[in-house]
C-alpha positions in Angstrom: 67.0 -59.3 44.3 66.1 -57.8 41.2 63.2 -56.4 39.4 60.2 -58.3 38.9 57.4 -56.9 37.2 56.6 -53.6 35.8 55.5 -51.4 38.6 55.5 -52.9 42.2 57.8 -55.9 42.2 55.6 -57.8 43.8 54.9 -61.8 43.8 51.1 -62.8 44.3 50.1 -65.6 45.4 46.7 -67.5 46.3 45.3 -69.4 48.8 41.7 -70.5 47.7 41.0 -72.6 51.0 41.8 -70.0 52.6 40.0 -66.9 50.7 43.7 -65.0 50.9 45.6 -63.3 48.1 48.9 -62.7 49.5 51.3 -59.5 47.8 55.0 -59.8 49.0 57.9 -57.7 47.8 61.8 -57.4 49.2 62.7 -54.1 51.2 65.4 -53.3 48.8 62.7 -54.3 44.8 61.8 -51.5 43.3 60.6 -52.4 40.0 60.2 -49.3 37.6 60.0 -47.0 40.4 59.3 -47.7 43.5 57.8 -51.6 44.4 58.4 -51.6 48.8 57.4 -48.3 48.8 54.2 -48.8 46.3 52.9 -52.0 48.2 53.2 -50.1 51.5 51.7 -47.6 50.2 48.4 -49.7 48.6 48.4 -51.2 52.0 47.8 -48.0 53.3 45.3 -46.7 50.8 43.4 -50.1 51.3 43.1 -49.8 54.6 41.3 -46.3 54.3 39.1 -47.4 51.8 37.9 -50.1 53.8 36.6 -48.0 56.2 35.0 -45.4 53.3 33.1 -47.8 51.1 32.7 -51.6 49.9 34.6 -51.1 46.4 37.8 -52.8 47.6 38.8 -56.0 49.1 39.2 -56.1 52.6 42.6 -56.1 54.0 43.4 -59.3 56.5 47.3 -58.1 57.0 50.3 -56.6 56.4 53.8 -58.1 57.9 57.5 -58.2 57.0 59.3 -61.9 57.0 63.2 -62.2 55.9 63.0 -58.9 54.5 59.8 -59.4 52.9 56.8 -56.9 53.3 53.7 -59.3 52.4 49.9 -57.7 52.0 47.2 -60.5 52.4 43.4 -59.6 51.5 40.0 -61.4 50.8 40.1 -63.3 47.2 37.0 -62.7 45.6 34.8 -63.9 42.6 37.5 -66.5 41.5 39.6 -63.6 40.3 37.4 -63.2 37.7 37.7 -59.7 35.8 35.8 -57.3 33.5 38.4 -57.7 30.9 37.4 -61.6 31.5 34.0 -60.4 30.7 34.3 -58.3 27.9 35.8 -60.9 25.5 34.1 -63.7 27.0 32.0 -64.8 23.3 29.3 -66.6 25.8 28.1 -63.5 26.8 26.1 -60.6 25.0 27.7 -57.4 23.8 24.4 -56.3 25.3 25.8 -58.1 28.7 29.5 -56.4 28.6 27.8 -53.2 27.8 25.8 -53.0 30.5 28.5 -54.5 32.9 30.6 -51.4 32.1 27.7 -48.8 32.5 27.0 -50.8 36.1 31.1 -50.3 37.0 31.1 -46.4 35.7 27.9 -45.4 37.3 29.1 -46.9 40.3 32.3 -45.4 40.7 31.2 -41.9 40.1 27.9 -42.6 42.1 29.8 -43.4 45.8 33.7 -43.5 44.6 34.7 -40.0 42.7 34.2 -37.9 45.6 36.0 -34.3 45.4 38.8 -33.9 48.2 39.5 -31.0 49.9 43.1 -31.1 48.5 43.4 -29.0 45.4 44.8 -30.1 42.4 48.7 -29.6 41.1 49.2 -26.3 39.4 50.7 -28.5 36.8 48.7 -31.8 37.3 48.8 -32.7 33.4 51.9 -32.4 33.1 52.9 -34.3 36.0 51.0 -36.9 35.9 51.4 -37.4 32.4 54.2 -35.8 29.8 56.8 -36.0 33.0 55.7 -39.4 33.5 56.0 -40.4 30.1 59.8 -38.8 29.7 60.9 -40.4 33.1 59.5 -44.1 31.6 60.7 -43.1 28.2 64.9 -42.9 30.3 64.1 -45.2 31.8 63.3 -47.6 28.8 66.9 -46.4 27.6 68.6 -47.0 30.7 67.3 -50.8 30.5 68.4 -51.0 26.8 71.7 -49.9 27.8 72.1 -52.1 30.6 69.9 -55.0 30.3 68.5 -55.5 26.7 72.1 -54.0 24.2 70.6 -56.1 21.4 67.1 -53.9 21.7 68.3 -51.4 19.5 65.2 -51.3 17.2 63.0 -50.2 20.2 66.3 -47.6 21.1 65.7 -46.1 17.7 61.9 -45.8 17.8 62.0 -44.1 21.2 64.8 -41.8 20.0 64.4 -41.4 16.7 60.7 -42.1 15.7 59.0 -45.0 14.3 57.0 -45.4 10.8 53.8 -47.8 11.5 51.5 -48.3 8.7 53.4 -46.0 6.5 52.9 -43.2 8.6 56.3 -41.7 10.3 56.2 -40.6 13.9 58.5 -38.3 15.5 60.1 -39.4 18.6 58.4 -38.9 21.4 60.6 -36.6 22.6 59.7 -34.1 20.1 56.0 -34.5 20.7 56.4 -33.9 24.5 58.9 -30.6 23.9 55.1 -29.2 21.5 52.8 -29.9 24.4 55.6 -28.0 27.1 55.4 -25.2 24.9 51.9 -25.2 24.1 50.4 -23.1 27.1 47.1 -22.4 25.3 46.3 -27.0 25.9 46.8 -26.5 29.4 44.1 -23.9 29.7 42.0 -26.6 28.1 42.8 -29.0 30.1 42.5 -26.9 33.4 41.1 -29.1 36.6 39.7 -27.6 39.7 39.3 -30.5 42.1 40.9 -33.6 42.9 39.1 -36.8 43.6 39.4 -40.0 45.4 40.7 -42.3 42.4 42.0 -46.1 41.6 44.8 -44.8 39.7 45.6 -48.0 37.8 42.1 -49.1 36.7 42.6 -51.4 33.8 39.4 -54.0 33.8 42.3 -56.9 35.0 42.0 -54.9 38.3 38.4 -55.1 38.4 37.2 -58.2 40.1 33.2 -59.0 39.3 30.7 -61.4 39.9 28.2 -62.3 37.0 24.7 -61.5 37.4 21.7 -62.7 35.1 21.8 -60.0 32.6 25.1 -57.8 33.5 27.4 -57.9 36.7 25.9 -57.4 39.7 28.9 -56.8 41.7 33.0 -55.7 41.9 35.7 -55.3 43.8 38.7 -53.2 42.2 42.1 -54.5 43.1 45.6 -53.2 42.9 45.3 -49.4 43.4 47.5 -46.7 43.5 48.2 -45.3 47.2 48.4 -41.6 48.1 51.8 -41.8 48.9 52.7 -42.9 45.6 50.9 -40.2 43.4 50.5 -37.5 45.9 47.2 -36.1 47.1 47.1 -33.2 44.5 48.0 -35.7 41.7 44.7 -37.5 41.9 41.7 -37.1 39.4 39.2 -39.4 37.8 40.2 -38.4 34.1 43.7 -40.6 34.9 41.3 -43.8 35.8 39.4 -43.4 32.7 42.1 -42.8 30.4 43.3 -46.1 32.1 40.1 -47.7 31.0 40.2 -46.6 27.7 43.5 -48.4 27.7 42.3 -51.3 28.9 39.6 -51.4 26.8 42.2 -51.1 23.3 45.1 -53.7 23.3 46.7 -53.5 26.7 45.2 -57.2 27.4 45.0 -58.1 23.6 49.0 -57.5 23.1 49.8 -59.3 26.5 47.8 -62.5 25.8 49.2 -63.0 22.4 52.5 -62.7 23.1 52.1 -64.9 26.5 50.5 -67.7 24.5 52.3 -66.7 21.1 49.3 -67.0 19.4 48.0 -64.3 17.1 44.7 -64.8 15.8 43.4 -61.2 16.6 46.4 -59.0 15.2 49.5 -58.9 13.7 52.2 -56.8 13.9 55.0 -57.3 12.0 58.3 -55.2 11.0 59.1 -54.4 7.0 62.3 -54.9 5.4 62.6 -51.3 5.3 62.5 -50.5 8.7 58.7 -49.8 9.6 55.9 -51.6 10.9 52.5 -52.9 10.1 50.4 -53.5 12.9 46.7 -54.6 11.7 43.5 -56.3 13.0 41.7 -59.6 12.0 38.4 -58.2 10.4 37.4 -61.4 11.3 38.3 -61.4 15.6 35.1 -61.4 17.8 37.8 -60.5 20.5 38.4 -57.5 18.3 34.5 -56.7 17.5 33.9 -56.4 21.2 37.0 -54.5 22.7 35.6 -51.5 19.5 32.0 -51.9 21.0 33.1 -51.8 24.8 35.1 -48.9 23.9 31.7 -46.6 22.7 29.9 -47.7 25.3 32.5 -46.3 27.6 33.1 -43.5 26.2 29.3 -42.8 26.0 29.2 -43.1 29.7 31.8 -41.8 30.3 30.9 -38.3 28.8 27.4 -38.3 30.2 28.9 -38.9 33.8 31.6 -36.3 33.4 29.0 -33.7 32.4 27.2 -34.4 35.2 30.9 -34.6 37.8 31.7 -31.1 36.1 28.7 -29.5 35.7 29.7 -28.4 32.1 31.2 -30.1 28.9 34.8 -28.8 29.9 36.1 -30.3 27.0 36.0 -34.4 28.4 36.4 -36.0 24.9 39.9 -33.7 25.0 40.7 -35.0 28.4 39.7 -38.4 28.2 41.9 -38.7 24.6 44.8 -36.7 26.5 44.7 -39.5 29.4 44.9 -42.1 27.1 47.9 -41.2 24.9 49.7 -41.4 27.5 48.9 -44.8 28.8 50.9 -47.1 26.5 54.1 -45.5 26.3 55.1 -45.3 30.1 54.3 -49.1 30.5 57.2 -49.8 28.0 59.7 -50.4 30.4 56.8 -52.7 32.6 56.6 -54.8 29.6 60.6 -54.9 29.2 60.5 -56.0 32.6 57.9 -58.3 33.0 57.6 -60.2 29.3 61.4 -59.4 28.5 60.0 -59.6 24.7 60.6 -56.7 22.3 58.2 -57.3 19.9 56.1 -56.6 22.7 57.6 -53.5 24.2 57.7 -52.1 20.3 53.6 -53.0 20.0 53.0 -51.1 23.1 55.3 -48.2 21.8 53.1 -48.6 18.1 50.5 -48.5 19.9 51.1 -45.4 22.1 52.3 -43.5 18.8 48.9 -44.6 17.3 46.8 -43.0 20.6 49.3 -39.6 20.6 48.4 -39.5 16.8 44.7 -39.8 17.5 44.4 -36.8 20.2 47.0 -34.5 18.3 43.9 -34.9 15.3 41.3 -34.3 17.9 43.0 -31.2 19.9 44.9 -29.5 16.9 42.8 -30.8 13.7 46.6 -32.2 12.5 50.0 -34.0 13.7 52.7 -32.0 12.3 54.8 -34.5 13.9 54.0 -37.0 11.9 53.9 -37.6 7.7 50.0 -37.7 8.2 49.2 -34.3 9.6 45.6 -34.2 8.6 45.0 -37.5 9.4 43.9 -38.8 6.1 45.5 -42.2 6.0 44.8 -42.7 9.4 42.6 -45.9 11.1 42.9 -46.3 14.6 41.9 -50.1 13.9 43.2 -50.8 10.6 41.8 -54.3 9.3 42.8 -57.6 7.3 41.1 -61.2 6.8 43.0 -64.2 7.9 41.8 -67.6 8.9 
């Protein structure tokens, strides 16, 4: 049995008579890192939950058949999901905007509760710049032994990558800078850790509609304990996940599963680089830019309050979410087995490095745009 998808390996499937959602995965699937091990560990983490709050599905079992470990839980809402939501053109902006602030207010009003565990002496760069060099190898490794004709997403990795006419450095180099640079860390310095999702795109946000916004969710698929470790846990990774989820993570997938590309293109030049730009015209585009300042908004009101200062949570937020895309590279090798895909993600993450580098440093000397001055995070056209 091989891999499956990106993270857990898991199959899902539903029962609707029933009200199930079954999760199964082989002993010996692993996916990018650790799939039987991952799904025990959600069942685990579930099961806790359950007994803490009402933000989770409830679990109905957990059993191994032929080698199989299967999960089952309540289906909900029709699996409907804020990302649903948020590009859903019969609802408001008004609506998706105040379906987010319901979901963030929540979450840090009964869910982002400080643990007595204290946080990694090297949380950030644990959770995030060793993160992103193990899913960076192990990228490579599946070039090497999977995907030998991917050698255009080899060289971008390695090498660096040119998108819009501005030339990245691989990431390598831009991880090796943040190492060295001791003086970010002491920005970035945590002194709790939290209860957290740990993989909170808006797919894994299950809601019900209400008259003028949401009026309830579940959140699905998280992240156990075991998986991340206790001092490895803080809110900041859930809403640098949001911020995510809120950009392209949904926008790339769909496109490419469907093959149509009415919101974006993102095409390679004869000389090696890459344009990637957005239809000026895309309502699905208009309302992932207008989800994202209402979250951020909330998101930096809430964290004032959770911190009791500013401690810096525009930094952290944009630290979070540069490094999002390029550690689900490999997940989309695996899952979509499309390299167009795996290089949009990999533009993409480039583009979000780019953006905090500006932000924490005031200029990317990585890059041929250090002062950012022929930089647009959502660089426009007009097409029918």
């Amino acid at each position: 049995m091989g891999d499956k998808t990106g993270g857990s390996a898991c199959k899902v499937t539903v029962d609707r008579a029933k009200g199930i959602v079954r999760k199964s995965v082989y002993y010996r699937d692993q996916g990018i890192e650790n799939g039987h091990d991952k799904l025990l560990y959600e069942y685990e983490y579930l099961k806790r939950m359950n007994r803490e709050n009402d933000l989770f599905p409830q679990v109905r079992g957990c059993y191994y058949t032929d080698g199989y470990l299967h999960v089952e839980m309540e289906y909900l809402y029709d699996g409907e999901s804020l990302a649903d939501i948020v590009v859903d053109e019969s609802v408001t902006e008004t609506y998706v905007g105040k379906s987010i602030v319901c979901v963030m207010e929540e979450l840090f009003r009964v869910f982002y509760i400080k643990q007595d565990t204290p946080p990694g002496p090297a949380y950030w760069q644990d959770c995030y710049i060793e993160r992103t060099q193990r899913r960076m190898e192990r990228s490579l490794t599946l070039i090497r032994h999977r995907f030998p004709e991917w050698r255009t997403l080899e060289s971008c990795i390695e090498n660096g990558m040119e998108i819009n006419g501005i030339s990245y450095a691989g990431i390598g180099h831009y991880l090796t800078f943040l190492r060295r640079d001791e003086k970010i860390w002491e920005r970035l310095k945590i002194d709790a850790t939290f209860c957290t999702h740990h993989d909170l795109i808006p797919e894994n946000i299950l809601v019900r509609r209400g008259a003028e916004s949401i009026c309830e969710f579940r959140l699905i698929d998280p992240r156990g304990d075991g998986e991340t470790g206790k001092n490895n846990r803080h809110y900041l990774y859930d809403m640098g996940k949001m911020l995510f989820g809120l950009d392209c993570y949904g926008l790339f997938r769909r496109a490419y599963r469907t093959q149509r590309f009415a919101d974006f293109r993102f095409d390679r030049k004869p000389d090696g680089g890459f344009t990637l730009v957005f239809n000026r015209k895309s309502v699905t585009v208009e309302r992932l830019i207008a989800a994202q300042e209402v979250f951020v908004e909330t998101f930096l009101r809430l964290h004032r309050k959770a911190a009791g200062d500013e401690s810096e949570g525009m930094l952290m937020l944009l630290f979070s979410a540069a490094f999002m895309y390029l550690p689900d590279v490999p997940c989309r090798m695996i899952d979509e087995q499309k390299e167009e895909l795996a290089l949009a993600f990999y533009a993409r993450g480039c583009m979000t490095l780019h953006r905090f580098f500006l932000y924490a440093y005031g200029k990317d000397i990585l890059s041929s745009d250090p002062d950012g001055e022929c930089f647009r995070l959502w660089p426009t056209e007009t097409w029918d």
